[in-house]
Backbone as JSON, one array per atom type, in Angstrom:
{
  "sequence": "XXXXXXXXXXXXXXXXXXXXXXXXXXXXXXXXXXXXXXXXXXXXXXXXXXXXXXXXXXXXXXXXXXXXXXXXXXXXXXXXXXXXXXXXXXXXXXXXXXXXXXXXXXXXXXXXXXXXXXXXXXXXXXXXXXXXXXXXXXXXXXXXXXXXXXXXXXXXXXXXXXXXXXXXXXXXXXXXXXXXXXXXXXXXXXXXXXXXXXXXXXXXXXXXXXXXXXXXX",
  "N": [[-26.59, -12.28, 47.27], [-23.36, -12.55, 46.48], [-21.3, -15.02, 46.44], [-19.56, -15.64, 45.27], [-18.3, -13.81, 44.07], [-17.56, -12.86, 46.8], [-15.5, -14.52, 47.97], [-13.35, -14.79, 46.16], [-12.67, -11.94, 46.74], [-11.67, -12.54, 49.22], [-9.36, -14.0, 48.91], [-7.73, -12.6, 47.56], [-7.37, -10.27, 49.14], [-6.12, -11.9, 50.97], [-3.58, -13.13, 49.57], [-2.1, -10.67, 48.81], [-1.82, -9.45, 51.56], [0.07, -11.37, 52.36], [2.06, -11.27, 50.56], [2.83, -8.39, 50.95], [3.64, -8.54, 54.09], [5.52, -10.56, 53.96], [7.58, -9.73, 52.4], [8.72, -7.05, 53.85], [9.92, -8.05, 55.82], [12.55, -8.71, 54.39], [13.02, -6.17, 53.29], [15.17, -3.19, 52.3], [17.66, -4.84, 52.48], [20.48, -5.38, 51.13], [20.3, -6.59, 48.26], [18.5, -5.35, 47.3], [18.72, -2.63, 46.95], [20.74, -2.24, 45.24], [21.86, -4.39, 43.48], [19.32, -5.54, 42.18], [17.39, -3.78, 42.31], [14.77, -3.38, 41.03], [13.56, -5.98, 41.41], [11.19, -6.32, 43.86], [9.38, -5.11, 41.69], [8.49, -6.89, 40.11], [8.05, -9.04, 41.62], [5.29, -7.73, 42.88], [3.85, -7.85, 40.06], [4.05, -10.45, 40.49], [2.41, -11.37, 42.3], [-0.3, -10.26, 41.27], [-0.47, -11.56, 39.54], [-0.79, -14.46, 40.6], [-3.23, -14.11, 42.22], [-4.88, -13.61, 40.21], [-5.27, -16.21, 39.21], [-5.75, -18.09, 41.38], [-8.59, -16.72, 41.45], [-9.2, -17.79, 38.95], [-9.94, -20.73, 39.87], [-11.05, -20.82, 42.4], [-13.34, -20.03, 40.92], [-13.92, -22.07, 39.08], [-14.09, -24.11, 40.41], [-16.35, -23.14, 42.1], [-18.35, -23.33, 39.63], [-18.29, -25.76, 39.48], [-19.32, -27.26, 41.62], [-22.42, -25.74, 41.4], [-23.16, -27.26, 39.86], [-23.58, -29.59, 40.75], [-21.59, -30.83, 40.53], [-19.43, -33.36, 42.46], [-16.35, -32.98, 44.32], [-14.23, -34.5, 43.46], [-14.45, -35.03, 41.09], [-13.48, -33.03, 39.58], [-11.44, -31.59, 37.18], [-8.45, -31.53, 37.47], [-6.06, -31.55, 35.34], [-7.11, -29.75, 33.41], [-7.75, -27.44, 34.58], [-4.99, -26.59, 35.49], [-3.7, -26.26, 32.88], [-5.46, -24.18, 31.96], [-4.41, -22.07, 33.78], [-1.9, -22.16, 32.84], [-1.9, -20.66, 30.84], [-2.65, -17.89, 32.17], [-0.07, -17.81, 32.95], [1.52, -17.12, 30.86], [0.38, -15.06, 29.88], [1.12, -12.9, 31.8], [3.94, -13.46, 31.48], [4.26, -12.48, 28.78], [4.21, -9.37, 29.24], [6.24, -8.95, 31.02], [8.49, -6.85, 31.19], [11.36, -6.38, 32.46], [14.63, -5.04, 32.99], [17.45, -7.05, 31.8], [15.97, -9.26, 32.18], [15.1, -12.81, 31.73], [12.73, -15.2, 31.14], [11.86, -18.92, 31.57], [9.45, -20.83, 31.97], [9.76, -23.87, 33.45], [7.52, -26.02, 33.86], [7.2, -28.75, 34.81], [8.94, -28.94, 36.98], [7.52, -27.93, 39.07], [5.23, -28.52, 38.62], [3.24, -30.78, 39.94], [3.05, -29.5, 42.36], [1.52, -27.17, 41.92], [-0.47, -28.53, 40.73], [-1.72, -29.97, 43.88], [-1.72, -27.47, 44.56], [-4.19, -26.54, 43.63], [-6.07, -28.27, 43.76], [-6.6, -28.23, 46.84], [-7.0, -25.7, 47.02], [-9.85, -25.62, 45.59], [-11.46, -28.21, 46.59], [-11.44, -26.12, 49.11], [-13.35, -24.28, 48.39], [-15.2, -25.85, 47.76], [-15.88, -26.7, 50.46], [-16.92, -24.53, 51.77], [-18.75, -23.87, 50.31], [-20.78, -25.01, 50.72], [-21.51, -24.58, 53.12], [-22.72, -22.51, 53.64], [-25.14, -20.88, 54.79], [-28.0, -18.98, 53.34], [-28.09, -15.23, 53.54], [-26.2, -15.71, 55.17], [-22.76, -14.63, 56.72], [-19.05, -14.95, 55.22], [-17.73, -15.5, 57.32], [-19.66, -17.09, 59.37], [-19.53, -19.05, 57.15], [-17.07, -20.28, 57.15], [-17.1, -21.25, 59.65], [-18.33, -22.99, 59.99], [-17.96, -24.66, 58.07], [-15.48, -25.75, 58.78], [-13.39, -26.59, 62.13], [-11.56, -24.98, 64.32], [-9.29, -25.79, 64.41], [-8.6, -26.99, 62.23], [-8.89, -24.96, 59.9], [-6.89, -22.73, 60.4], [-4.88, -24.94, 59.63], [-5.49, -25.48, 56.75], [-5.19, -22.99, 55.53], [-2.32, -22.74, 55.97], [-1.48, -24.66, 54.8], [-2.28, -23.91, 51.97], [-1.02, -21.7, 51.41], [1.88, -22.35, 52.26], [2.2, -23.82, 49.58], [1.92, -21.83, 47.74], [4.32, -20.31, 48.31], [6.32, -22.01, 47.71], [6.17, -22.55, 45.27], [6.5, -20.23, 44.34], [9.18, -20.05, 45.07], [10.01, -21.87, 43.2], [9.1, -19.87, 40.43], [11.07, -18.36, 40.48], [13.46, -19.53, 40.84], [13.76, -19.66, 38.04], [14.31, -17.5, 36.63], [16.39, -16.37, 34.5], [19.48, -14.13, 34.35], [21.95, -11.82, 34.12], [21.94, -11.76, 36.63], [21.29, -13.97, 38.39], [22.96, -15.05, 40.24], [22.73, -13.7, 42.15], [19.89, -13.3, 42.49], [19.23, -15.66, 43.03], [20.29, -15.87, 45.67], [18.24, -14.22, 46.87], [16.1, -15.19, 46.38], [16.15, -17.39, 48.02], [16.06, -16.2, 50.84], [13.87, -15.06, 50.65], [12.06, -16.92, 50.34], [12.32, -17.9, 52.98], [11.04, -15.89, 54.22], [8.95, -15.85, 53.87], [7.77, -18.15, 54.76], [8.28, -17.79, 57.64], [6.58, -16.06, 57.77], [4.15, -17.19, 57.29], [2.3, -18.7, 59.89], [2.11, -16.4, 61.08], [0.27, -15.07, 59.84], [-1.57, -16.94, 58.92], [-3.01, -17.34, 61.34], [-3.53, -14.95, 62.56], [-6.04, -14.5, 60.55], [-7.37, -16.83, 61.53], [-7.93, -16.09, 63.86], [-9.74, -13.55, 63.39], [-11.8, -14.48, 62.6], [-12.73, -16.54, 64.04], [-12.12, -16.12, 66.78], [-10.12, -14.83, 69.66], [-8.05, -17.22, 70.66], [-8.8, -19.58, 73.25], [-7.32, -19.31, 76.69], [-6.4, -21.12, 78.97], [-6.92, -21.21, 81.75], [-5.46, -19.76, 85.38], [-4.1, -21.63, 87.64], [-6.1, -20.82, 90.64], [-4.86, -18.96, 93.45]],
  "CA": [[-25.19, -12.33, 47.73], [-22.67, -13.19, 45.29], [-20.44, -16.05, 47.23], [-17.86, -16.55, 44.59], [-16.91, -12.54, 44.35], [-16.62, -12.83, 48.23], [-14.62, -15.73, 47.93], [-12.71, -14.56, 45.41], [-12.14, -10.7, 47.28], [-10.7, -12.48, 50.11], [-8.45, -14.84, 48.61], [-7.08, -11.14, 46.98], [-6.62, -9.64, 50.11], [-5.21, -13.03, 51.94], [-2.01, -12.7, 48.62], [-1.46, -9.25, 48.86], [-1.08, -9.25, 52.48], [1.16, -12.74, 52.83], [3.15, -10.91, 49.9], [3.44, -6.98, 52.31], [4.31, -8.98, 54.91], [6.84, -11.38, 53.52], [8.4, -8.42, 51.57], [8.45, -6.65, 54.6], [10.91, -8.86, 56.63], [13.27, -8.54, 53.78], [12.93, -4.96, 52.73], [16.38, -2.6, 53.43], [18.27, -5.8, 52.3], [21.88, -4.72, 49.86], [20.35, -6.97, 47.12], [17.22, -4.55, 46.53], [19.27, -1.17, 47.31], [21.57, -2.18, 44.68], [21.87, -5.13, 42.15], [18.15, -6.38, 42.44], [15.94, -2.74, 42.98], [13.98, -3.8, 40.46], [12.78, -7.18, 41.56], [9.88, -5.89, 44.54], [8.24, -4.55, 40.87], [8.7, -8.35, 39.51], [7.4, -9.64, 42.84], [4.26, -7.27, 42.81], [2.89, -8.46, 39.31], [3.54, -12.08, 40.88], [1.14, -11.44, 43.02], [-1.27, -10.15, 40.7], [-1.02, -13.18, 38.68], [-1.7, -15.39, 41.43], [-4.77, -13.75, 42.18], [-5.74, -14.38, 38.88], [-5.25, -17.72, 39.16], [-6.91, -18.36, 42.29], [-9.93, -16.78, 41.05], [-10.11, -18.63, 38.32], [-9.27, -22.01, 40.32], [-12.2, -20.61, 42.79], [-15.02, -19.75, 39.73], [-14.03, -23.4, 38.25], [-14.67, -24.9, 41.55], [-17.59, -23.05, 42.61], [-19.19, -23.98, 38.87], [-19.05, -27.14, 39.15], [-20.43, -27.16, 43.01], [-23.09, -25.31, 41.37], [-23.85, -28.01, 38.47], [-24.05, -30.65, 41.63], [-20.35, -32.25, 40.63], [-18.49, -33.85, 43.5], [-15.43, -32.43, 44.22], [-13.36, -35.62, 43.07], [-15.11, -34.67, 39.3], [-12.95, -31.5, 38.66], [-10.29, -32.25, 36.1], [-7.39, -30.94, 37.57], [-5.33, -30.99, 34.55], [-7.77, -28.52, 33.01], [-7.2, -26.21, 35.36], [-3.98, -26.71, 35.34], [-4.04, -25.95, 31.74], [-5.92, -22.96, 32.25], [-3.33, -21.44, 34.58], [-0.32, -21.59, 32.42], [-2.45, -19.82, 29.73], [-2.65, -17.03, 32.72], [1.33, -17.39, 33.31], [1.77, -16.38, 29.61], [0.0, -13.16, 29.99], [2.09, -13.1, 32.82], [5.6, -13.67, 30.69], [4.38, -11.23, 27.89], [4.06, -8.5, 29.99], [7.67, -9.03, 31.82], [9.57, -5.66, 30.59], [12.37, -5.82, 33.91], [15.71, -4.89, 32.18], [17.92, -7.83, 32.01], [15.32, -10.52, 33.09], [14.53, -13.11, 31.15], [12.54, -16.17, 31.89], [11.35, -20.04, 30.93], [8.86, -21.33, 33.26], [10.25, -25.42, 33.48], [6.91, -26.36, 35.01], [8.15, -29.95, 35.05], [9.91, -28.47, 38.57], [6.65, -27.65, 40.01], [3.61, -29.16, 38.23], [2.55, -31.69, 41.18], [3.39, -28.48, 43.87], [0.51, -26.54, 41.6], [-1.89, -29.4, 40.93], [-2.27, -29.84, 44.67], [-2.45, -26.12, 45.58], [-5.39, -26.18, 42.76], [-7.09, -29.47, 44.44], [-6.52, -27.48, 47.84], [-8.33, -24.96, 47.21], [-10.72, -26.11, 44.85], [-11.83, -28.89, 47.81], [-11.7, -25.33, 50.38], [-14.51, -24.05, 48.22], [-16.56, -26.75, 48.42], [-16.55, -26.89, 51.73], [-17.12, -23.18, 52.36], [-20.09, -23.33, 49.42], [-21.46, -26.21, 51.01], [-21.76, -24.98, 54.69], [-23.16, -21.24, 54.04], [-26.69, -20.56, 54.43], [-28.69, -17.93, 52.88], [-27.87, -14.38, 54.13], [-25.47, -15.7, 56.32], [-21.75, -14.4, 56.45], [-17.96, -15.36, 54.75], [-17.24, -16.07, 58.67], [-20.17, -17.84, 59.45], [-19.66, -20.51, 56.47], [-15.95, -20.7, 57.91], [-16.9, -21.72, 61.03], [-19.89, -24.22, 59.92], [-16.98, -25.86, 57.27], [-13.98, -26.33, 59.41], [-13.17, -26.14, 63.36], [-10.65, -23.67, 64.03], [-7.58, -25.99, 63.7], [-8.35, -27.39, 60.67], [-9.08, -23.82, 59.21], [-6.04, -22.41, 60.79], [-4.14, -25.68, 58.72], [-5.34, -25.38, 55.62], [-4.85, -21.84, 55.7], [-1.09, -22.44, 56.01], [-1.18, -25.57, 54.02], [-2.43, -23.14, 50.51], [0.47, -20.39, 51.66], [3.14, -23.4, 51.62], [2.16, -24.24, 48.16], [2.0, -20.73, 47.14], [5.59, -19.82, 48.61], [7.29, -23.14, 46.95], [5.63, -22.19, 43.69], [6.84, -18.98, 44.21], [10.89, -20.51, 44.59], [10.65, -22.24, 41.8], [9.47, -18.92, 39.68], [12.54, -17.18, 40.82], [14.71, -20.98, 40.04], [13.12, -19.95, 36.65], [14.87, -16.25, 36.05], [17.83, -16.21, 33.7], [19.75, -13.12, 34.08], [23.18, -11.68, 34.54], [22.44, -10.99, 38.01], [21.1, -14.98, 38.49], [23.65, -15.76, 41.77], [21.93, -12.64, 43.49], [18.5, -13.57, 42.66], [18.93, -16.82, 43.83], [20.41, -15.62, 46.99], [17.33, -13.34, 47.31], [14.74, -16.0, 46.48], [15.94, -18.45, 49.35], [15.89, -15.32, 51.23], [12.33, -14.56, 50.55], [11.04, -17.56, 50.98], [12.42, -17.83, 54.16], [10.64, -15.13, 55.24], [7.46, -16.11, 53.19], [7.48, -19.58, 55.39], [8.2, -17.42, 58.62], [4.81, -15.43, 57.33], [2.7, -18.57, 57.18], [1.89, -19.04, 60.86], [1.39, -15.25, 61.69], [-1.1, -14.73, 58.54], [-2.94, -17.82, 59.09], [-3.15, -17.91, 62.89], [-4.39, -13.54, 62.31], [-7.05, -15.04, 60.04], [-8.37, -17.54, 62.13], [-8.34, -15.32, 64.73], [-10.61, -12.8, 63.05], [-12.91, -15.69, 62.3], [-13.38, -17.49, 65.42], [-11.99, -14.94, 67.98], [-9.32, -15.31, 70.4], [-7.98, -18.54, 71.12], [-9.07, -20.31, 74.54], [-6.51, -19.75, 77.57], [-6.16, -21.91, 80.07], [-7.55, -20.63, 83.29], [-4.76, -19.87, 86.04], [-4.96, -22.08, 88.89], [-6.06, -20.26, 92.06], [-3.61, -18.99, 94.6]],
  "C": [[-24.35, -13.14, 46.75], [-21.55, -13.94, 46.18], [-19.11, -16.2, 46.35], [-16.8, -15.66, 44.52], [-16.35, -12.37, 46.15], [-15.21, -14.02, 48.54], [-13.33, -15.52, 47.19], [-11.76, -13.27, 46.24], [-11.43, -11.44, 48.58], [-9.47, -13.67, 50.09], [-7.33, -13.58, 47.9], [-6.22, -10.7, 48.03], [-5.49, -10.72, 51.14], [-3.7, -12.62, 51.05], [-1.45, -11.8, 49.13], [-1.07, -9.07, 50.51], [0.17, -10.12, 52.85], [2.41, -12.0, 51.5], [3.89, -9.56, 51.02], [4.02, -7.48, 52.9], [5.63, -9.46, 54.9], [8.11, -10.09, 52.84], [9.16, -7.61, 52.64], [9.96, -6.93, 55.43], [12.26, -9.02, 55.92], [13.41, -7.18, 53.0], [14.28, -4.15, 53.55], [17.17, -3.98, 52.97], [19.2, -5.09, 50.76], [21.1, -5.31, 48.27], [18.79, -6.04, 46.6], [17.9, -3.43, 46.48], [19.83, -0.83, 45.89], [21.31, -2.93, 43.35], [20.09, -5.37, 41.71], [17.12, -4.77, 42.66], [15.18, -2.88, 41.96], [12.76, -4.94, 40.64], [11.06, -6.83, 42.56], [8.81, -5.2, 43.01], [8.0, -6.01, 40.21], [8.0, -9.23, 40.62], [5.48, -9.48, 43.01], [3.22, -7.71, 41.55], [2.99, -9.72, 39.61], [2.47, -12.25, 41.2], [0.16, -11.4, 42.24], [-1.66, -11.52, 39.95], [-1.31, -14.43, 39.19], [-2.98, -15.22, 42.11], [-5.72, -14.22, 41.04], [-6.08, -15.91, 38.97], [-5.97, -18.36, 40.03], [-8.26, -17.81, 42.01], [-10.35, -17.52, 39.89], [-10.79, -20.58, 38.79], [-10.66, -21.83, 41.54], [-13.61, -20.6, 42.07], [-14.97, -21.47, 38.97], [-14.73, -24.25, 39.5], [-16.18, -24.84, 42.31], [-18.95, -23.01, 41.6], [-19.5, -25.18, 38.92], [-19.73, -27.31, 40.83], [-21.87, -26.72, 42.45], [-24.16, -26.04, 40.11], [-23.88, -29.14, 39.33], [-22.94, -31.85, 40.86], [-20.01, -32.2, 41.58], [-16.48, -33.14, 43.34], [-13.97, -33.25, 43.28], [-13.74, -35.94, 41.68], [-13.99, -33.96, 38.88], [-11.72, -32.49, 38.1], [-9.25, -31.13, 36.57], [-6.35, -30.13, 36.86], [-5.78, -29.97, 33.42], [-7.39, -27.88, 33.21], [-6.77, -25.72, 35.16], [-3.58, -25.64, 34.24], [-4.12, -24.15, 31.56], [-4.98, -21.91, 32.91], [-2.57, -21.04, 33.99], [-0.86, -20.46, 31.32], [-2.21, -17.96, 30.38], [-1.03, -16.42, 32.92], [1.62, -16.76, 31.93], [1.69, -15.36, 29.43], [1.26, -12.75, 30.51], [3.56, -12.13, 31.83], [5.57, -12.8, 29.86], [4.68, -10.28, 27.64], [5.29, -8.13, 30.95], [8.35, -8.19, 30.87], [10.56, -5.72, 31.45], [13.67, -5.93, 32.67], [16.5, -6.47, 32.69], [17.72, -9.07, 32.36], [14.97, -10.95, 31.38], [13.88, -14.7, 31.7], [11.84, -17.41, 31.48], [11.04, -20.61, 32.06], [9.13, -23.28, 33.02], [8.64, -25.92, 34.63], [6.93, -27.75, 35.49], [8.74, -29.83, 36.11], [8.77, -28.57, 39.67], [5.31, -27.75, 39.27], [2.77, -29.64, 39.4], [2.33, -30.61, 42.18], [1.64, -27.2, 43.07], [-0.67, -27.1, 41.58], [-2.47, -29.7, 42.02], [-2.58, -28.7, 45.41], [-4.02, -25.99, 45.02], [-6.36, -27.07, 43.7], [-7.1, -28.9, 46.44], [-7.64, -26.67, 48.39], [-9.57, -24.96, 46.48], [-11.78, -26.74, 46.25], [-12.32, -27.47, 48.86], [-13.2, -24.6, 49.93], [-15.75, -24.42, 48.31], [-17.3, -26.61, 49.6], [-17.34, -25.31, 52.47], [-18.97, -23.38, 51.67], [-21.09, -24.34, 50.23], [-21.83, -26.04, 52.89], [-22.0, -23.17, 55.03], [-24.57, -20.75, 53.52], [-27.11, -19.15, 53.71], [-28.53, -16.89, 53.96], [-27.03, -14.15, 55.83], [-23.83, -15.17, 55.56], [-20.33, -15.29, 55.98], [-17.79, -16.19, 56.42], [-18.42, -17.21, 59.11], [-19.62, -19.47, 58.09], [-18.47, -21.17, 56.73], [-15.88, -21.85, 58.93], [-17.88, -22.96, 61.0], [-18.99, -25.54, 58.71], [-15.86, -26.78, 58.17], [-14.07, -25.93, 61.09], [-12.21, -25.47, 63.35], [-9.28, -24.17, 63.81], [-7.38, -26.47, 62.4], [-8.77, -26.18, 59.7], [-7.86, -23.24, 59.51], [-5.15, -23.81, 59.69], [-4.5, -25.63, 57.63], [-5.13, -24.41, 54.62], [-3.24, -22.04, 55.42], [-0.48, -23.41, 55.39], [-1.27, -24.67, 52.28], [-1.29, -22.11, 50.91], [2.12, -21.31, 51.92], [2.99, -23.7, 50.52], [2.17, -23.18, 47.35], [3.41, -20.27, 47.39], [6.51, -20.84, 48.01], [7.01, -22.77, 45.61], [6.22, -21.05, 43.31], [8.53, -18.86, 44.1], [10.85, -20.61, 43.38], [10.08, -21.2, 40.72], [10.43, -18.47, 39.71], [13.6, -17.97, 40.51], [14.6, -20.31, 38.65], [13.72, -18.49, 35.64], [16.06, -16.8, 35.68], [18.31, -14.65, 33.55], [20.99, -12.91, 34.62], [23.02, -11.45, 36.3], [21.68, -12.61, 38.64], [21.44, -15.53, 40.04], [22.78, -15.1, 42.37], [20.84, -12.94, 43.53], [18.31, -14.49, 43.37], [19.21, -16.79, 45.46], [19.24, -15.18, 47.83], [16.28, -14.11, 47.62], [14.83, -17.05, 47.73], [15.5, -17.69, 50.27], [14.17, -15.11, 51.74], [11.55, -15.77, 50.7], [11.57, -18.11, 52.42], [11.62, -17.1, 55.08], [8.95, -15.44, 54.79], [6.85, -17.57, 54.37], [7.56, -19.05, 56.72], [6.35, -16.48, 58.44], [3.71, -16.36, 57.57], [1.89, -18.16, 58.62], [1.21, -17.89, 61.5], [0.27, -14.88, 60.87], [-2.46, -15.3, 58.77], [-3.38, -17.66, 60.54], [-4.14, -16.17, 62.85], [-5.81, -13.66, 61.72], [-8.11, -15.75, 60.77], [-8.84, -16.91, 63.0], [-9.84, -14.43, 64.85], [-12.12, -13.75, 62.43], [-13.93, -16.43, 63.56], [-13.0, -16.76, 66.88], [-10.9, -15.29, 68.84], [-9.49, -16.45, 70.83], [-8.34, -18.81, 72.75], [-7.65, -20.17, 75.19], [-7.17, -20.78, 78.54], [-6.47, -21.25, 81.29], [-6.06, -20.76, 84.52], [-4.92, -20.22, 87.34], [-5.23, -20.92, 90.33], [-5.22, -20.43, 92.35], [-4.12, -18.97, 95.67]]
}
């Protein structure tokens, strides 16, 4: 059982859906119809490149778990490091007419170094609490109880949606006011996303939450 591509495949599918979704709630909006129908294709390789990034931010974490370092070993600003190398690709690869863009990570360094130490730390605990030929859900449920899996769940999707402002702070383009209108926009709806994503997640993990029993009549 390869733990790091499962780890990895559902940190894929967690993005891509918290992006559908979020997209979703703002889709049909004048500034995509019109000035902005470009951006949902500018949005979509975001995503991709935060996948990237989380898998590598997962394979760094679950090497050194696997060389018996402590989690409070990893060199953050490695990482770090490592990442922007990924945003470059990234920037290379940016053809959108009229966009152009200078990532100031000076805005949002600290907001990346703790999504990295986030989930770095979530691996641990996952690698560290899943037995042999047991399941992704099982090592879930043997790491975390369901509220502190349900929070840290919506703690890495706040650090991914602030990270995700300040890319869009980071476009220079004649159409700049609108973007920025769009990006508060979107993460508005990215931060309304959190709670239904993560809370769906845990769900499918640990199973419907506990009611309350209705007193006899």
């Amino acid at each position: 059982m390869d733990r790091v591509a499962i780890l990895c495949d559902k940190d894929r599918v967690l993005l891509r859906e918290f992006s559908r979704k979020s997209l979703a709630r703002v889709r049909g909006h004048p500034f995509l119809t019109t000035t902005l129908s470009f951006f949902p294709s500018y949005l979509e390789r975001n995503v991709k490149k935060e996948v990237d990034k989380d898998q590598l931010i997962i394979t760094e974490a679950a090497t050194a778990f696997a060389a018996g370092r402590p989690a409070c070993d990893l060199d953050l600003e490695d990482i770090f490091e490592k990442t922007r190398k990924i945003d470059a690709a990234f920037l290379d690869g940016l053809a959108i007419p009229a966009f152009s863009m200078t990532v100031r990570y000076s805005d949002f360094a600290d907001i990346r170094i703790e999504r990295i130490w986030r989930l770095a730390r979530s691996v641990y605990a996952l690698l560290g609490n899943w037995p042999e030929r047991r399941s992704f859900h099982d090592a879930a449920r043997g790491a975390y109880g369901r509220d502190d899996f349900l929070k840290i769940l919506i703690e890495i999707l706040h650090l991914y949606s602030l990270e995700t402002r300040m890319l869009c702070d980071s476009l220079r383009s004649p159409f700049s006011k609108a973007i920025k209108e769009y990006a508060e926009m979107l993460l508005h709806a990215m931060e309304e996303t959190h709670a239904e994503l993560a809370a769906l997640c845990t769900e499918q993990i640990y199973g419907p939450e506990a009611r309350p029993c209705p007193n006899p009549i």
